[in-house]
C-alpha positions as CSV (number, residue, x, y, z in Angstrom):
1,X,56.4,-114.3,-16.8
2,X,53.4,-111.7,-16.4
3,X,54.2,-109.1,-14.3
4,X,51.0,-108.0,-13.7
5,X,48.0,-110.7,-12.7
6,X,44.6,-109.8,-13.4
7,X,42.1,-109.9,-10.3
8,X,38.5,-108.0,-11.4
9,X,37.0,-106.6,-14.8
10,X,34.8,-103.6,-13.5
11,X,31.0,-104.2,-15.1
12,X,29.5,-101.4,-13.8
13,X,29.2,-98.2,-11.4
14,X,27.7,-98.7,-8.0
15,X,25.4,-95.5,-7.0
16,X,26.3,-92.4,-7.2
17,X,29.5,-92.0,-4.9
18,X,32.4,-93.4,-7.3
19,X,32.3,-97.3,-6.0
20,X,32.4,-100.1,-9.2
21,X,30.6,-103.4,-9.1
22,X,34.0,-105.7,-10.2
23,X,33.5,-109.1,-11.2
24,X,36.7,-111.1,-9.4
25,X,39.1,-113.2,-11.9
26,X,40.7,-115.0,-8.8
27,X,40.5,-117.5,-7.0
28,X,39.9,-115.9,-3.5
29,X,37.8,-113.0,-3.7
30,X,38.5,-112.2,-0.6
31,X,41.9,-110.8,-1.3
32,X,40.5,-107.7,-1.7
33,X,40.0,-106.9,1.8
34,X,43.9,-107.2,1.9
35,X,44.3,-104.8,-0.8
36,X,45.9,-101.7,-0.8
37,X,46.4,-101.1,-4.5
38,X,45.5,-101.9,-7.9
39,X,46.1,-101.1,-11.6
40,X,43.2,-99.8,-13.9
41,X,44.3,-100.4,-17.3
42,X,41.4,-100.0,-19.8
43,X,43.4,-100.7,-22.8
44,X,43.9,-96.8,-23.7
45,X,45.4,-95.8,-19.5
46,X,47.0,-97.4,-17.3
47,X,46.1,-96.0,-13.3
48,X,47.6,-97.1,-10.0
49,X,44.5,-96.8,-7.8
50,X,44.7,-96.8,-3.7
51,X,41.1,-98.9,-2.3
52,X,39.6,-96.5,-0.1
53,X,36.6,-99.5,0.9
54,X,35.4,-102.9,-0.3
55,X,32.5,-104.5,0.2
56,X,30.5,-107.7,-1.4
57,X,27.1,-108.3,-3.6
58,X,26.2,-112.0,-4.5
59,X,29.7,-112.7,-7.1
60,X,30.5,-109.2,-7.0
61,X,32.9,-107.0,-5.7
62,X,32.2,-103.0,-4.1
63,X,35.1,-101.2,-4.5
64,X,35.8,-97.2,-3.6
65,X,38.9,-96.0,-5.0
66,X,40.4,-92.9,-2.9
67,X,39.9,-89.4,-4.8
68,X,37.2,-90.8,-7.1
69,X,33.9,-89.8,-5.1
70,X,30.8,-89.4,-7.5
71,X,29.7,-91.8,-10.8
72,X,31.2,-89.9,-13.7
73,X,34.7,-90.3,-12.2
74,X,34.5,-93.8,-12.3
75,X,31.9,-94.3,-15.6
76,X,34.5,-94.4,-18.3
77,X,36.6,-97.4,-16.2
78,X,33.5,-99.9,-17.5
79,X,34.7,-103.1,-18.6
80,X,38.2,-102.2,-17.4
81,X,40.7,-104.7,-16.0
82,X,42.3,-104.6,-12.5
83,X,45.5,-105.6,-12.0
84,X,47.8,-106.3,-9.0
85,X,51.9,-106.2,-9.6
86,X,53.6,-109.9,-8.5
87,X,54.7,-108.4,-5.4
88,X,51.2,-108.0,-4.5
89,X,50.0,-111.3,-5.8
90,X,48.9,-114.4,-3.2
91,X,51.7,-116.2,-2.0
92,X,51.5,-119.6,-3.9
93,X,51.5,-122.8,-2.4
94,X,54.1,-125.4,-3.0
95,X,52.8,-127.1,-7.1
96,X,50.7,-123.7,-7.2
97,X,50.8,-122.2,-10.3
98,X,49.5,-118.4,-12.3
99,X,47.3,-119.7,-14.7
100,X,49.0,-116.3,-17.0
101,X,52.2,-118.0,-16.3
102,X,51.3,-121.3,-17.7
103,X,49.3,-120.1,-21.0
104,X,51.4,-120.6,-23.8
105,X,53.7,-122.7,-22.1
106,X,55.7,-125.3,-24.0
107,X,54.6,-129.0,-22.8
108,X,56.9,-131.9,-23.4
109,X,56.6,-135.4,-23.2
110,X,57.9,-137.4,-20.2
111,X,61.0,-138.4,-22.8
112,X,61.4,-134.7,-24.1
113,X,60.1,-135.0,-27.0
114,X,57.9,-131.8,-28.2
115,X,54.1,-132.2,-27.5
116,X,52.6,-129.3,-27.9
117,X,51.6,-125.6,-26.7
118,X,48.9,-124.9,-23.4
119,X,46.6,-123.2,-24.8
120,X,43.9,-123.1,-21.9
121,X,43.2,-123.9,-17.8
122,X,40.0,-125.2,-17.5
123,X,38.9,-125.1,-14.1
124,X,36.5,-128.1,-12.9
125,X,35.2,-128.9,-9.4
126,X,38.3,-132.0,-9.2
127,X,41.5,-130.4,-11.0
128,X,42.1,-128.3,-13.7
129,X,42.6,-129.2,-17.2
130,X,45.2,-128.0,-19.3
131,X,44.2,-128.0,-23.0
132,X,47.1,-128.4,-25.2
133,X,47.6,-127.5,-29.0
134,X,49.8,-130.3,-30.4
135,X,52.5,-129.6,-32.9
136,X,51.0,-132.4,-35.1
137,X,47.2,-130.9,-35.3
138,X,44.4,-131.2,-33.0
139,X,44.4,-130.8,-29.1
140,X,44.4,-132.9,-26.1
141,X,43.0,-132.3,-22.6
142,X,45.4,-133.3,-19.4
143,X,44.2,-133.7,-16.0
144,X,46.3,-131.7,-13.9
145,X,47.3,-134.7,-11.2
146,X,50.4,-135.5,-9.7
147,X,50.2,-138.8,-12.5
148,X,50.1,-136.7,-15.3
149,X,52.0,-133.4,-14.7
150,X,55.3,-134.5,-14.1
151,X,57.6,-131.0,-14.0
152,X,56.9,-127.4,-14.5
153,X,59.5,-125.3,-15.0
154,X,57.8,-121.8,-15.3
155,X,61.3,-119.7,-15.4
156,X,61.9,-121.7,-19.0
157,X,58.2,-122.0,-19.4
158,X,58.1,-126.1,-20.0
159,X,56.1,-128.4,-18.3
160,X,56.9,-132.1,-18.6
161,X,53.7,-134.6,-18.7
162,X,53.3,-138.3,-18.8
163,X,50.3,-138.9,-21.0
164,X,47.5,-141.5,-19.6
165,X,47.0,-144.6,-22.0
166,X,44.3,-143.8,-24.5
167,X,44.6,-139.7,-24.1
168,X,45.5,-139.1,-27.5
169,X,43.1,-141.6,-28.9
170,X,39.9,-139.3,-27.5
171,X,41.5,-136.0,-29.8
């Protein structure tokens, strides 16, 4: 499992006083009124940060990290990642799931019988979709509903579907 869950890419500086214009990779924006901490890594460094002040533009996110208080502090975090540890992570609801802990997930057949690999969580106004790279070639896209996601075991990373009639005829 992923120990660290990605929240915000930073796109951009925000003025002249150290605060970053984040675009939010999670579900509830919102969360980062509740934040305390994050992780900067921009693929070279990897910072702890402390959020001194948040505030919100259109899809966008204001952040002011503590002891970074004027624009070329913060310029060379463009197009960095923010992360938050699992500790820190939303509490997930009871069939809640980390889309990083179900990418690359092993999906079996309601028998056992190897199906495939999830390759993708598409996120649609109804339910997700979890595409799925099959062992024989091709791909197949699987409603995430109580009917068609059976078990998911994300400690062995498995998830056990039952496949609707006429799926694997639309690959």
């Amino acid at each position: 499992m992923e120990q660290k869950l990605q929240v915000g890419i930073i796109t951009a500086t925000h003025g002249l006083k150290g605060e970053v214009k984040v675009y939010p990779t999670t579900d509830d924006p919102g969360r980062f009124r509740r934040l305390k901490k994050v992780i900067l890594d921009n693929g070279k460094v990897s910072v702890d940060l402390e959020i001194e002040s948040v505030k919100y533009f259109k899809q966008f996110v204001i952040l002011k990290f503590k002891g970074l208080d004027d624009i070329e502090q913060v310029e060379k975090y463009r197009k960095a990642s923010l992360y938050v540890t699992r500790d820190n992570a939303v509490r997930l609801k009871k069939d809640e799931f980390f889309i990083a802990d179900l990418i690359d997930m092993k999906v079996v057949n309601e028998d056992g019988s190897p199906l495939g690999t999830l390759r993708d969580v598409i996120t649609t106004g109804a339910n997700d979709v979890y595409e799925v790279v099959l062992d024989e070639g091709g791909t197949v896209l699987i409603p995430a509903i109580k009917e068609c996601i059976l078990d998911v075991d994300v400690e062995n990373a498995v998830m056990r579907v039952h496949l609707l009639e006429g799926l694997l005829d639309l690959q």
